[in-house]
N, C-alpha and C positions, 0 to 999 in steps of 0.2 A: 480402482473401480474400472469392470471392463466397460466399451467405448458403448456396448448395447444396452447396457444399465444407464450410462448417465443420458444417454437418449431421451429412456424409458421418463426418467426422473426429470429433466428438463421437460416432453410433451405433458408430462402430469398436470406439472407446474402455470405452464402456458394454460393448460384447461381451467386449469383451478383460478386462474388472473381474471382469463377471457370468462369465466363460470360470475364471476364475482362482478364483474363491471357488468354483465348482460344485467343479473339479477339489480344489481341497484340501476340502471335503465330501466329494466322495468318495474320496478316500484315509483318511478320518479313519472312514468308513464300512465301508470295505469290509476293514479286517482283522476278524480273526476274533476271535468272542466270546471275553471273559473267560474262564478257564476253569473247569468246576467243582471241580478242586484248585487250590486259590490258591496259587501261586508261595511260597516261600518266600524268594526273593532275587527284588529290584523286576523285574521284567518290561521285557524291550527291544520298547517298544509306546507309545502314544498311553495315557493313563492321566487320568480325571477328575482334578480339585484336591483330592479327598476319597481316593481309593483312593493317588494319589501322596503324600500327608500320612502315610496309614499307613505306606506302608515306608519315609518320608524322618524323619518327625518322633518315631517311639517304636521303643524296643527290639526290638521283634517283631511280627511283622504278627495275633498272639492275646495278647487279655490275660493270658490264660493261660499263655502264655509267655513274659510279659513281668516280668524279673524283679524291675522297681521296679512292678508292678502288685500291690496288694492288695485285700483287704478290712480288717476291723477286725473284733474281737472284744473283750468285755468282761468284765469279773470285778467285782464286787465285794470288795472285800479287808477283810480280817478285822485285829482290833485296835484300831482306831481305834473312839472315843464324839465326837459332836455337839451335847451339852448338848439331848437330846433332840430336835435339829433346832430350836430358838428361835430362832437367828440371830445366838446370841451368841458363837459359837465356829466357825472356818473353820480350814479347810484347803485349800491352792490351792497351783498353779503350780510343781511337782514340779521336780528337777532330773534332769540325767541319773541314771541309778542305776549306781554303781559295782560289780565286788565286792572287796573290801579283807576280811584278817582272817579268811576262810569265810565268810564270808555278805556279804549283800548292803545297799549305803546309799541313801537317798534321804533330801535333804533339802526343803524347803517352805516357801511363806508359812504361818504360822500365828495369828491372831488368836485371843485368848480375854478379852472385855471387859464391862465390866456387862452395858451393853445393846447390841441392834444396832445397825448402821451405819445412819444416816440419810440417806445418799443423798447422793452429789457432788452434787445441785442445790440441796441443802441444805448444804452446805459449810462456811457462814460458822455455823452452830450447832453444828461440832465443838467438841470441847474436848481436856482432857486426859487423858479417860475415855470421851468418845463419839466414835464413829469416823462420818468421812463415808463413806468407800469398805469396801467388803467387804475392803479388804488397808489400810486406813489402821490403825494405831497396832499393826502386826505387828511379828512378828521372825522368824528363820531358824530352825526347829524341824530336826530330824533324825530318824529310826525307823532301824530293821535287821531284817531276815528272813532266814532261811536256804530261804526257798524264793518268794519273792517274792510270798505270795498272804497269810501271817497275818506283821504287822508288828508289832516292841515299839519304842513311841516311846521315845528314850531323851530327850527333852528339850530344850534349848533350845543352839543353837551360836553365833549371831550375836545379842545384843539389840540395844536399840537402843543407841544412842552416847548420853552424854550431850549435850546443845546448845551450840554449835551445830555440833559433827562432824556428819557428812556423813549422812544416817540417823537423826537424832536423832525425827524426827515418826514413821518405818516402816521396816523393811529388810523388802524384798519380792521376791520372784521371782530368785531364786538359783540358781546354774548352778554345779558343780564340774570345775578343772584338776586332774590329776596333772604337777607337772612339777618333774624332777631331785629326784623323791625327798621334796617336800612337795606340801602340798594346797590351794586357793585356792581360794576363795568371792566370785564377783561376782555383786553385786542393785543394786536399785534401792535409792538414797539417796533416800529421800524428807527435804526441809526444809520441808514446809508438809502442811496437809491436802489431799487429791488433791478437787480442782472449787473450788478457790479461783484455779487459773489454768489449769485442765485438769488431766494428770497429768505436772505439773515436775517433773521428775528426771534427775539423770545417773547415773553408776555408780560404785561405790566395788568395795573389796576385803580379804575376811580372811583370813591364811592361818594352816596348821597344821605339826605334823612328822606328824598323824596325821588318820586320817576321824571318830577321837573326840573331838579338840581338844586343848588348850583353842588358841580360835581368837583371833589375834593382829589388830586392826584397824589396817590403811593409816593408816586416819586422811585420805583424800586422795578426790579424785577422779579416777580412772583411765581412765574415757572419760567427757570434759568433754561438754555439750549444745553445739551447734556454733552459729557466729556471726547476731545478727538477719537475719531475712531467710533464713538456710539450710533446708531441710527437717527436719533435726532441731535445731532450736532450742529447743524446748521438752521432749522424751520421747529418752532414750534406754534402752530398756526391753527386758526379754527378753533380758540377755545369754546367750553360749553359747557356751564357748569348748572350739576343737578345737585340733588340733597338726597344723601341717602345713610342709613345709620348712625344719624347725627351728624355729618362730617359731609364735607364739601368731594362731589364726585366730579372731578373737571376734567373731560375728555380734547384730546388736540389731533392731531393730523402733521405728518411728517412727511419730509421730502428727501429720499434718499438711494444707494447704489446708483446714483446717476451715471451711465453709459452711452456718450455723446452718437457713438451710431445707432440705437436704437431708438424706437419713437412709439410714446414720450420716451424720452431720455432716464426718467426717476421710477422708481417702485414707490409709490404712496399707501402708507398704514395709519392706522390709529392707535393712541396710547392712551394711559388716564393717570393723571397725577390726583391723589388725596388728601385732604387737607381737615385738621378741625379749627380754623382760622380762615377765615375769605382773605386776609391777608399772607396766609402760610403761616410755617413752612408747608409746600407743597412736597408728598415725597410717592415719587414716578413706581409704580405697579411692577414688581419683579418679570412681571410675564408680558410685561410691553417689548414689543403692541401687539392689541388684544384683536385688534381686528386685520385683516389681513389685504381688505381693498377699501375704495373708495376716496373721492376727495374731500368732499368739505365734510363736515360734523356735525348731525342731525340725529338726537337720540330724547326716548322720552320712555316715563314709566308706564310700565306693563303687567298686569297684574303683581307679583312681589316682584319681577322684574324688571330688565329697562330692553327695549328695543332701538336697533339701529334701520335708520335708509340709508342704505350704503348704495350711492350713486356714483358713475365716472371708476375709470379708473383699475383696474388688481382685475385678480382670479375669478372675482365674486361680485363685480359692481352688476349692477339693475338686482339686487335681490333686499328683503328687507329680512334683518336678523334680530335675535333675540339672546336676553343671556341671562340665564335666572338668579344665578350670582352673579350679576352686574361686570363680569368679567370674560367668562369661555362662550363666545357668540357663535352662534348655530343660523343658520339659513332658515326662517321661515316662511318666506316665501319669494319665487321669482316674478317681477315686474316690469313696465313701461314705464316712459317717460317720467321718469322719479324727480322731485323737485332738485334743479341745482344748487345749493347754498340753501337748503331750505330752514327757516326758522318759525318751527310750528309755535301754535296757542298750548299750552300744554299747562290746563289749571292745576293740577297737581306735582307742578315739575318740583317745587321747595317744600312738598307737606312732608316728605320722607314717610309717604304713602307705601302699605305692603297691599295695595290692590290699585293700582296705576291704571286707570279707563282708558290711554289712548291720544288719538286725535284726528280731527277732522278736516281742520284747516289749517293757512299760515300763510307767510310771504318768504317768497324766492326771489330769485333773479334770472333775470336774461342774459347773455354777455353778448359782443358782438350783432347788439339790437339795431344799427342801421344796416345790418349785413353787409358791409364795405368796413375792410378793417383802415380802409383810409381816414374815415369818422368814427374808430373803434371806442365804443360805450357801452354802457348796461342800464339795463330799466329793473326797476322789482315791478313783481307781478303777485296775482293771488294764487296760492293754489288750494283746492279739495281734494278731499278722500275719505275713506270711512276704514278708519286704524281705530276702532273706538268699539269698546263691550257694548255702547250705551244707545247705539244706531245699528239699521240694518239699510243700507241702500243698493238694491242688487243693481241701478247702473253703474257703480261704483265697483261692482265686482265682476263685472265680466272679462271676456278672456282675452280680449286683442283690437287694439286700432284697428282700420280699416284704413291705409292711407292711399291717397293718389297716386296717381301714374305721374303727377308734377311731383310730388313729392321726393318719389324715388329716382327721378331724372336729376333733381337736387344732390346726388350724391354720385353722382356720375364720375368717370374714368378721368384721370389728370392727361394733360396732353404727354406728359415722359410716359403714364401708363398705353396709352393708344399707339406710342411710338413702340414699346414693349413689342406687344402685340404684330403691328405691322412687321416686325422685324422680325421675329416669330413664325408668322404663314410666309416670309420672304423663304426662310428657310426651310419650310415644310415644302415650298414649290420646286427647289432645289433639289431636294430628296429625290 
Protein backbone atom coordinates (compact mmCIF):
# COMPACT_ATOMS: atom_id res chain seq x y z
CA UNK A 1 0.00 0.00 0.00
CA UNK A 2 1.37 3.29 -1.12
CA UNK A 3 2.38 5.69 2.07
CA UNK A 4 -0.84 8.35 0.69
CA UNK A 5 -3.31 5.58 0.92
CA UNK A 6 -2.66 4.38 4.35
CA UNK A 7 -2.61 8.19 5.47
CA UNK A 8 -5.81 8.37 3.75
CA UNK A 9 -7.09 5.17 5.82
CA UNK A 10 -5.59 5.84 9.13
CA UNK A 11 -7.33 9.93 9.05
CA UNK A 12 -10.59 7.87 8.23
CA UNK A 13 -10.18 5.78 11.07
CA UNK A 14 -9.22 8.56 13.57
CA UNK A 15 -12.59 10.37 12.22
CA UNK A 16 -14.63 7.45 12.50
CA UNK A 17 -13.05 6.92 16.65
CA UNK A 18 -13.22 10.73 17.30
CA UNK A 19 -17.10 10.57 15.15
CA UNK A 20 -18.13 7.80 17.76
CA UNK A 21 -16.92 9.11 21.30
CA UNK A 22 -18.30 12.88 20.20
CA UNK A 23 -21.76 10.99 19.28
CA UNK A 24 -21.94 8.99 22.68
CA UNK A 25 -20.90 12.50 24.65
CA UNK A 26 -23.46 13.70 23.29
CA UNK A 27 -26.11 11.36 23.93
CA UNK A 28 -24.71 10.97 27.42
CA UNK A 29 -25.09 15.01 27.30
CA UNK A 30 -27.93 15.82 25.92
CA UNK A 31 -30.77 14.02 28.26
CA UNK A 32 -32.29 15.95 30.56
CA UNK A 33 -31.13 17.17 34.09
CA UNK A 34 -31.69 15.18 37.02
CA UNK A 35 -34.68 16.18 38.42
CA UNK A 36 -35.39 18.29 41.50
CA UNK A 37 -37.92 15.43 42.88
CA UNK A 38 -35.73 12.44 43.13
CA UNK A 39 -37.15 9.39 41.66
CA UNK A 40 -38.19 7.28 44.04
CA UNK A 41 -37.62 3.99 41.96
CA UNK A 42 -33.93 3.95 39.89
CA UNK A 43 -34.59 6.21 36.85
CA UNK A 44 -34.54 4.63 33.19
CA UNK A 45 -31.46 7.17 32.23
CA UNK A 46 -27.63 7.44 32.22
CA UNK A 47 -27.02 7.73 36.10
CA UNK A 48 -23.28 8.65 37.85
CA UNK A 49 -21.55 5.51 39.87
CA UNK A 50 -22.64 7.41 43.08
CA UNK A 51 -26.42 8.27 42.44
CA UNK A 52 -26.69 4.49 40.67
CA UNK A 53 -25.02 3.09 44.19
CA UNK A 54 -27.84 4.80 46.00
CA UNK A 55 -30.83 3.21 44.44
CA UNK A 56 -28.75 -0.12 43.71
CA UNK A 57 -26.92 -0.67 47.04
CA UNK A 58 -29.34 0.70 50.22
CA UNK A 59 -32.80 0.26 51.09
CA UNK A 60 -33.98 3.67 50.00
CA UNK A 61 -32.83 6.43 48.14
CA UNK A 62 -33.11 8.80 52.08
CA UNK A 63 -31.68 7.78 55.21
CA UNK A 64 -34.39 8.57 56.56
CA UNK A 65 -36.33 6.07 54.94
CA UNK A 66 -34.13 3.77 55.24
CA UNK A 67 -35.05 1.27 57.64
CA UNK A 68 -31.78 -0.43 58.69
CA UNK A 69 -30.54 3.48 58.80
CA UNK A 70 -30.01 4.91 62.49
CA UNK A 71 -28.61 6.89 64.81
CA UNK A 72 -27.62 5.79 68.45
CA UNK A 73 -28.68 7.10 71.65
CA UNK A 74 -27.43 6.43 75.22
CA UNK A 75 -28.42 6.05 78.89
CA UNK A 76 -26.63 5.62 81.54
CA UNK A 77 -28.17 2.85 83.63
CA UNK A 78 -28.70 2.81 87.13
CA UNK A 79 -27.67 -0.02 89.72
CA UNK A 80 -24.58 -0.94 88.95
CA UNK A 81 -21.09 0.44 91.59
CA UNK A 82 -17.38 0.45 89.93
CA UNK A 83 -15.29 0.31 93.12
CA UNK A 84 -15.37 3.90 92.80
CA UNK A 85 -13.85 3.77 89.10
CA UNK A 86 -10.13 2.21 90.42
CA UNK A 87 -9.89 -0.32 87.92
CA UNK A 88 -10.45 -3.02 89.92
CA UNK A 89 -13.90 -3.91 89.07
CA UNK A 90 -15.40 -4.17 85.20
CA UNK A 91 -18.17 -4.87 83.66
CA UNK A 92 -18.13 -5.69 79.76
CA UNK A 93 -19.48 -7.17 76.71
CA UNK A 94 -23.27 -7.66 77.58
CA UNK A 95 -25.27 -10.38 76.01
CA UNK A 96 -28.45 -10.21 73.99
CA UNK A 97 -31.14 -9.13 76.73
CA UNK A 98 -33.86 -11.62 76.94
CA UNK A 99 -37.38 -10.94 78.56
CA UNK A 100 -38.10 -14.19 80.55
CA UNK A 101 -40.34 -14.23 84.05
CA UNK A 102 -41.61 -10.13 83.56
CA UNK A 103 -38.68 -8.54 83.34
CA UNK A 104 -36.01 -8.45 81.61
CA UNK A 105 -32.04 -10.51 81.63
CA UNK A 106 -28.72 -9.59 80.61
CA UNK A 107 -25.88 -11.16 81.31
CA UNK A 108 -21.73 -9.96 81.28
CA UNK A 109 -18.13 -10.15 81.55
CA UNK A 110 -17.61 -9.36 85.07
CA UNK A 111 -14.17 -8.91 86.93
CA UNK A 112 -13.90 -7.83 90.47
CA UNK A 113 -10.04 -8.47 91.74
CA UNK A 114 -7.53 -6.96 94.14
CA UNK A 115 -5.89 -4.91 91.85
CA UNK A 116 -6.14 -3.72 88.12
CA UNK A 117 -5.35 -5.38 85.11
CA UNK A 118 -1.79 -4.98 84.11
CA UNK A 119 -1.95 -4.94 80.54
CA UNK A 120 -1.63 -7.96 77.82
CA UNK A 121 1.91 -6.53 77.19
CA UNK A 122 2.62 -7.29 80.55
CA UNK A 123 1.20 -10.62 80.45
CA UNK A 124 3.88 -12.87 81.67
CA UNK A 125 3.29 -10.79 85.43
CA UNK A 126 -0.30 -12.24 85.79
CA UNK A 127 -0.88 -14.43 88.31
CA UNK A 128 -3.66 -15.94 90.16
CA UNK A 129 -5.01 -12.60 91.57
CA UNK A 130 -3.55 -10.10 88.89
CA UNK A 131 -5.21 -9.89 85.81
CA UNK A 132 -3.42 -9.13 82.33
CA UNK A 133 -6.47 -8.13 80.36
CA UNK A 134 -9.56 -5.94 81.57
CA UNK A 135 -11.76 -9.47 81.03
CA UNK A 136 -8.77 -11.78 82.29
CA UNK A 137 -9.68 -13.81 85.59
CA UNK A 138 -13.80 -12.95 84.93
CA UNK A 139 -16.69 -14.91 84.98
CA UNK A 140 -20.37 -14.74 83.58
CA UNK A 141 -22.39 -12.22 86.04
CA UNK A 142 -26.21 -11.74 85.27
CA UNK A 143 -28.69 -8.34 86.49
CA UNK A 144 -32.70 -8.11 85.81
CA UNK A 145 -34.90 -4.95 85.34
CA UNK A 146 -38.22 -4.55 84.74
CA UNK A 147 -37.68 -1.62 82.65
CA UNK A 148 -34.35 -1.83 81.26
CA UNK A 149 -32.89 1.39 82.58
CA UNK A 150 -32.30 0.52 86.83
CA UNK A 151 -30.86 -3.06 87.01
CA UNK A 152 -30.57 -5.65 90.24
CA UNK A 153 -27.43 -7.71 89.71
CA UNK A 154 -28.45 -10.89 90.95
CA UNK A 155 -24.84 -12.37 90.86
CA UNK A 156 -22.77 -14.83 89.33
CA UNK A 157 -24.07 -17.75 86.53
CA UNK A 158 -21.10 -19.10 85.05
CA UNK A 159 -17.69 -19.16 87.18
CA UNK A 160 -14.75 -20.26 86.34
CA UNK A 161 -14.23 -24.03 85.80
CA UNK A 162 -11.88 -25.55 87.93
CA UNK A 163 -8.30 -26.38 85.66
CA UNK A 164 -7.85 -27.49 83.33
CA UNK A 165 -11.77 -27.33 81.94
CA UNK A 166 -12.10 -25.17 79.36
CA UNK A 167 -12.53 -21.51 81.11
CA UNK A 168 -10.48 -22.32 84.03
CA UNK A 169 -8.03 -18.88 83.55
CA UNK A 170 -11.70 -16.49 82.52
CA UNK A 171 -15.17 -17.02 80.99
CA UNK A 172 -15.75 -13.97 79.06
CA UNK A 173 -18.07 -12.49 76.66
CA UNK A 174 -21.36 -14.51 76.75
CA UNK A 175 -24.13 -14.75 74.39
CA UNK A 176 -27.73 -16.41 75.33
CA UNK A 177 -29.96 -19.46 73.13
CA UNK A 178 -33.49 -20.12 74.10
CA UNK A 179 -33.98 -23.46 72.46
CA UNK A 180 -36.84 -26.33 72.99
CA UNK A 181 -37.50 -24.89 76.36
CA UNK A 182 -33.81 -24.48 78.12
CA UNK A 183 -31.23 -21.91 78.03
CA UNK A 184 -27.46 -21.96 76.82
CA UNK A 185 -24.56 -19.73 77.68
CA UNK A 186 -21.58 -19.59 75.02
CA UNK A 187 -18.29 -17.40 76.05
CA UNK A 188 -14.94 -17.44 75.71
CA UNK A 189 -12.89 -20.28 77.41
CA UNK A 190 -10.03 -18.77 78.19
CA UNK A 191 -6.89 -21.53 79.36
CA UNK A 192 -4.00 -18.97 79.70
CA UNK A 193 -3.72 -15.19 80.54
CA UNK A 194 -4.90 -13.09 77.30
CA UNK A 195 -1.17 -11.51 75.68
CA UNK A 196 0.79 -14.57 76.61
CA UNK A 197 -0.15 -15.63 72.96
CA UNK A 198 -2.67 -12.97 71.94
CA UNK A 199 -6.22 -13.67 72.88
CA UNK A 200 -6.29 -17.80 72.68
CA UNK A 201 -9.46 -19.05 73.03
CA UNK A 202 -12.32 -21.16 71.68
CA UNK A 203 -15.85 -21.52 73.01
CA UNK A 204 -17.39 -23.47 75.39
CA UNK A 205 -21.13 -23.90 76.67
CA UNK A 206 -23.46 -23.73 79.88
CA UNK A 207 -26.90 -24.48 80.01
CA UNK A 208 -29.98 -24.25 82.28
CA UNK A 209 -33.92 -25.29 82.60
CA UNK A 210 -34.20 -21.50 83.66
CA UNK A 211 -32.53 -17.70 82.98
CA UNK A 212 -31.98 -18.10 86.99
CA UNK A 213 -29.86 -21.19 86.77
CA UNK A 214 -28.32 -23.11 88.40
CA UNK A 215 -26.08 -23.31 85.01
CA UNK A 216 -24.86 -26.89 84.15
CA UNK A 217 -21.08 -26.68 82.25
CA UNK A 218 -20.38 -28.73 78.85
CA UNK A 219 -17.39 -29.28 80.24
CA UNK A 220 -16.24 -29.25 76.28
CA UNK A 221 -15.31 -27.20 73.55
CA UNK A 222 -18.22 -26.42 71.23
CA UNK A 223 -16.55 -24.22 68.52
CA UNK A 224 -12.98 -25.50 68.53
CA UNK A 225 -10.05 -22.56 67.11
CA UNK A 226 -9.71 -23.86 63.48
CA UNK A 227 -6.58 -25.60 62.04
CA UNK A 228 -2.60 -23.90 61.87
CA UNK A 229 -2.49 -21.60 59.22
CA UNK A 230 -6.50 -20.97 59.14
CA UNK A 231 -7.76 -17.49 59.95
CA UNK A 232 -9.29 -18.40 63.07
CA UNK A 233 -6.64 -20.22 64.56
CA UNK A 234 -5.91 -18.54 67.40
CA UNK A 235 -9.62 -16.29 68.64
CA UNK A 236 -12.83 -17.57 68.39
CA UNK A 237 -14.61 -14.86 70.24
CA UNK A 238 -17.83 -13.01 70.42
CA UNK A 239 -20.14 -15.83 70.08
CA UNK A 240 -23.87 -15.04 69.13
CA UNK A 241 -26.16 -17.30 68.62
CA UNK A 242 -29.65 -17.00 66.57
CA UNK A 243 -32.07 -19.57 65.36
CA UNK A 244 -32.61 -19.98 61.85
CA UNK A 245 -34.09 -22.98 59.74
CA UNK A 246 -34.25 -24.96 62.57
CA UNK A 247 -30.58 -25.01 63.39
CA UNK A 248 -28.57 -23.05 65.52
CA UNK A 249 -26.83 -19.87 63.58
CA UNK A 250 -23.80 -18.94 65.97
CA UNK A 251 -21.75 -16.00 64.64
CA UNK A 252 -17.88 -15.18 66.13
CA UNK A 253 -15.26 -12.68 65.43
CA UNK A 254 -11.56 -13.50 64.70
CA UNK A 255 -8.32 -12.03 65.21
CA UNK A 256 -5.91 -12.36 62.55
CA UNK A 257 -2.81 -11.61 59.83
CA UNK A 258 -1.35 -9.74 62.65
CA UNK A 259 1.52 -7.31 61.59
CA UNK A 260 3.32 -5.86 64.51
CA UNK A 261 4.15 -2.65 62.53
CA UNK A 262 0.90 -1.80 61.61
CA UNK A 263 -1.86 -0.48 63.97
CA UNK A 264 -4.00 -2.21 65.01
CA UNK A 265 -1.63 -4.86 64.35
CA UNK A 266 -4.90 -7.80 63.35
CA UNK A 267 -7.33 -7.69 60.44
CA UNK A 268 -10.73 -8.46 62.40
CA UNK A 269 -13.76 -10.64 60.42
CA UNK A 270 -16.66 -12.55 61.11
CA UNK A 271 -17.46 -16.21 60.72
CA UNK A 272 -20.61 -18.35 61.57
CA UNK A 273 -20.54 -21.90 62.71
CA UNK A 274 -23.95 -24.05 62.38
CA UNK A 275 -25.26 -26.40 64.29
CA UNK A 276 -28.66 -28.65 64.81
CA UNK A 277 -27.49 -29.16 68.62
CA UNK A 278 -26.84 -26.10 70.98
CA UNK A 279 -24.31 -28.64 72.07
CA UNK A 280 -22.82 -29.24 68.35
CA UNK A 281 -21.31 -30.43 66.43
CA UNK A 282 -20.76 -27.05 65.30
CA UNK A 283 -19.58 -26.98 61.40
CA UNK A 284 -17.82 -23.37 60.25
CA UNK A 285 -19.63 -21.85 56.96
CA UNK A 286 -17.24 -22.76 53.76
CA UNK A 287 -17.30 -18.94 52.95
CA UNK A 288 -15.89 -17.82 56.41
CA UNK A 289 -15.83 -15.07 57.14
CA UNK A 290 -18.74 -13.78 55.87
CA UNK A 291 -18.26 -10.42 56.98
CA UNK A 292 -15.33 -8.59 56.30
CA UNK A 293 -14.99 -5.66 59.27
CA UNK A 294 -15.92 -4.96 62.65
CA UNK A 295 -15.21 -6.21 66.21
CA UNK A 296 -17.50 -7.43 68.55
CA UNK A 297 -20.71 -9.42 67.16
CA UNK A 298 -24.09 -7.87 66.93
CA UNK A 299 -26.66 -9.29 64.65
CA UNK A 300 -30.58 -9.73 64.66
CA UNK A 301 -33.32 -10.77 62.33
CA UNK A 302 -34.65 -8.73 59.61
CA UNK A 303 -37.42 -9.30 57.62
CA UNK A 304 -36.53 -13.15 56.12
CA UNK A 305 -33.07 -11.96 56.98
CA UNK A 306 -30.46 -11.12 59.59
CA UNK A 307 -28.72 -7.83 59.95
CA UNK A 308 -25.34 -6.87 61.09
CA UNK A 309 -23.76 -3.44 63.17
CA UNK A 310 -20.57 -3.75 62.18
CA UNK A 311 -18.77 -1.41 64.57
CA UNK A 312 -14.57 -0.69 64.99
CA UNK A 313 -12.52 -2.04 62.95
CA UNK A 314 -12.02 -3.32 58.65
CA UNK A 315 -13.03 -1.62 55.33
CA UNK A 316 -16.62 -1.21 56.41
CA UNK A 317 -16.86 -0.56 60.24
CA UNK A 318 -19.50 2.43 61.31
CA UNK A 319 -21.93 0.91 58.60
CA UNK A 320 -25.00 -1.48 59.47
CA UNK A 321 -25.39 -4.55 56.92
CA UNK A 322 -27.77 -7.10 55.98
CA UNK A 323 -27.76 -10.52 54.25
CA UNK A 324 -30.88 -12.21 53.10
CA UNK A 325 -29.48 -15.54 53.09
CA UNK A 326 -28.17 -15.08 56.45
CA UNK A 327 -24.67 -15.35 54.74
CA UNK A 328 -23.46 -12.63 51.65
CA UNK A 329 -23.74 -9.30 53.76
CA UNK A 330 -24.35 -5.96 51.84
CA UNK A 331 -24.01 -2.52 53.43
CA UNK A 332 -27.23 -0.96 54.39
CA UNK A 333 -26.50 1.75 55.73
CA UNK A 334 -23.54 4.11 56.88
CA UNK A 335 -23.56 5.45 60.62
CA UNK A 336 -22.35 7.08 63.93
CA UNK A 337 -21.46 6.25 67.12
CA UNK A 338 -22.63 2.50 66.74
CA UNK A 339 -22.98 0.48 70.06
CA UNK A 340 -19.64 -1.13 71.10
CA UNK A 341 -20.22 -4.69 72.27
CA UNK A 342 -23.70 -4.11 71.72
CA UNK A 343 -26.29 -6.78 72.92
CA UNK A 344 -29.56 -5.72 71.55
CA UNK A 345 -33.51 -7.03 73.00
CA UNK A 346 -34.13 -8.85 69.84
CA UNK A 347 -37.83 -10.79 70.68
CA UNK A 348 -37.76 -12.72 67.86
CA UNK A 349 -33.94 -13.63 67.93
CA UNK A 350 -34.97 -17.82 68.59
CA UNK A 351 -38.67 -17.85 66.77
CA UNK A 352 -36.78 -18.78 63.43
CA UNK A 353 -38.82 -15.92 62.36
CA UNK A 354 -38.98 -15.30 58.20
CA UNK A 355 -40.25 -11.60 58.95
CA UNK A 356 -37.62 -10.38 61.80
CA UNK A 357 -38.97 -6.54 62.97
CA UNK A 358 -35.71 -5.29 64.19
CA UNK A 359 -34.65 -3.53 67.13
CA UNK A 360 -34.85 -0.59 69.24
CA UNK A 361 -32.88 -0.95 72.20
CA UNK A 362 -30.11 -2.95 74.25
CA UNK A 363 -27.00 -2.65 76.40
CA UNK A 364 -23.30 -2.00 75.31
CA UNK A 365 -20.28 -1.00 76.92
CA UNK A 366 -17.78 1.68 77.56
CA UNK A 367 -14.13 0.63 77.81
CA UNK A 368 -11.63 2.92 79.31
CA UNK A 369 -14.62 4.69 81.34
CA UNK A 370 -12.40 6.51 83.98
CA UNK A 371 -10.51 7.85 80.78
CA UNK A 372 -6.96 7.14 82.57
CA UNK A 373 -5.86 3.85 81.33
CA UNK A 374 -4.16 3.91 84.93
CA UNK A 375 -7.82 2.86 86.31
CA UNK A 376 -8.61 1.08 82.95
CA UNK A 377 -12.43 -0.19 83.40
CA UNK A 378 -15.70 -0.54 81.52
CA UNK A 379 -19.20 0.31 82.55
CA UNK A 380 -22.35 -1.08 80.31
CA UNK A 381 -24.51 1.50 79.19
CA UNK A 382 -28.13 1.75 77.47
CA UNK A 383 -28.32 2.37 74.12
CA UNK A 384 -31.48 3.43 71.41
CA UNK A 385 -32.32 3.47 67.93
CA UNK A 386 -34.98 2.69 65.73
CA UNK A 387 -33.66 -0.65 63.44
CA UNK A 388 -37.33 -1.74 63.76
CA UNK A 389 -40.44 -2.03 60.89
CA UNK A 390 -42.68 -1.43 63.92
CA UNK A 391 -41.51 2.35 64.94
CA UNK A 392 -40.96 5.39 63.12
CA UNK A 393 -38.61 8.01 65.15
CA UNK A 394 -37.36 10.59 62.86
CA UNK A 395 -34.87 11.91 65.80
CA UNK A 396 -33.53 8.76 65.51
CA UNK A 397 -32.95 9.29 61.80
CA UNK A 398 -31.24 12.19 61.29
CA UNK A 399 -27.97 12.67 59.61
CA UNK A 400 -25.15 13.72 61.91
CA UNK A 401 -23.95 14.74 65.48
CA UNK A 402 -23.20 17.97 65.90
CA UNK A 403 -20.08 17.76 68.21
CA UNK A 404 -17.99 20.31 70.16
CA UNK A 405 -15.11 22.20 69.59
CA UNK A 406 -13.97 20.23 73.13
CA UNK A 407 -14.86 17.34 71.61
CA UNK A 408 -12.69 17.51 68.72
CA UNK A 409 -9.74 19.02 70.74
CA UNK A 410 -10.11 15.53 72.44
CA UNK A 411 -8.61 13.92 69.54
CA UNK A 412 -5.76 16.09 69.02
CA UNK A 413 -1.99 15.72 67.71
CA UNK A 414 0.33 13.17 69.82
CA UNK A 415 3.46 15.12 70.96
CA UNK A 416 5.79 12.61 68.19
CA UNK A 417 2.92 13.93 65.77
CA UNK A 418 3.61 17.89 66.64
CA UNK A 419 7.37 16.95 66.73
CA UNK A 420 6.61 15.64 62.85
CA UNK A 421 5.46 18.68 61.91
CA UNK A 422 7.89 21.06 63.52
CA UNK A 423 10.55 19.32 61.95
CA UNK A 424 8.80 19.58 58.70
CA UNK A 425 8.43 23.69 58.45
CA UNK A 426 12.26 23.38 59.96
CA UNK A 427 12.75 22.07 56.59
CA UNK A 428 10.54 24.00 54.53
CA UNK A 429 12.55 27.20 56.15
CA UNK A 430 15.57 25.65 54.83
CA UNK A 431 14.45 25.47 51.32
Amino acid sequence: MKPIKKIIILGLAITSTFGCETKKTLETTSQEDFPFLAPQEKPNRSLSAAVERNYDAYMSLRPEQNELYTQFKYTELRGFEYNNGDGTLTRRDPSKVIFENGKYYVWYTYRNTPVKAVGMHRAKEANDTIPSADWDLAEIWYATSEDGFTWKEQGVAVPRPPKPEPGWRSVTTTDILKWKGKYYLYYQAFMEASGLRGDFCPVAVSYADSPDGPWTSANKVVIPNGPEGSWDQYSIHDPYPLVHEGKIYLYYKSDFDERPELKPSKIRMQGLAIAENPLGPFEKHPLNPIINSGHETTLFPFKEGVAAIVQRDGQEHNTIQYAKDWVNFEIASITELLPVAGGPFVPDAFTDTKDGRGITWGISHFTNAANDWNRNHSILTRFDCDLSLDIHDDKMKEHGYKYSPEFHYTHGLTSEQKERILKQNRKWEQN
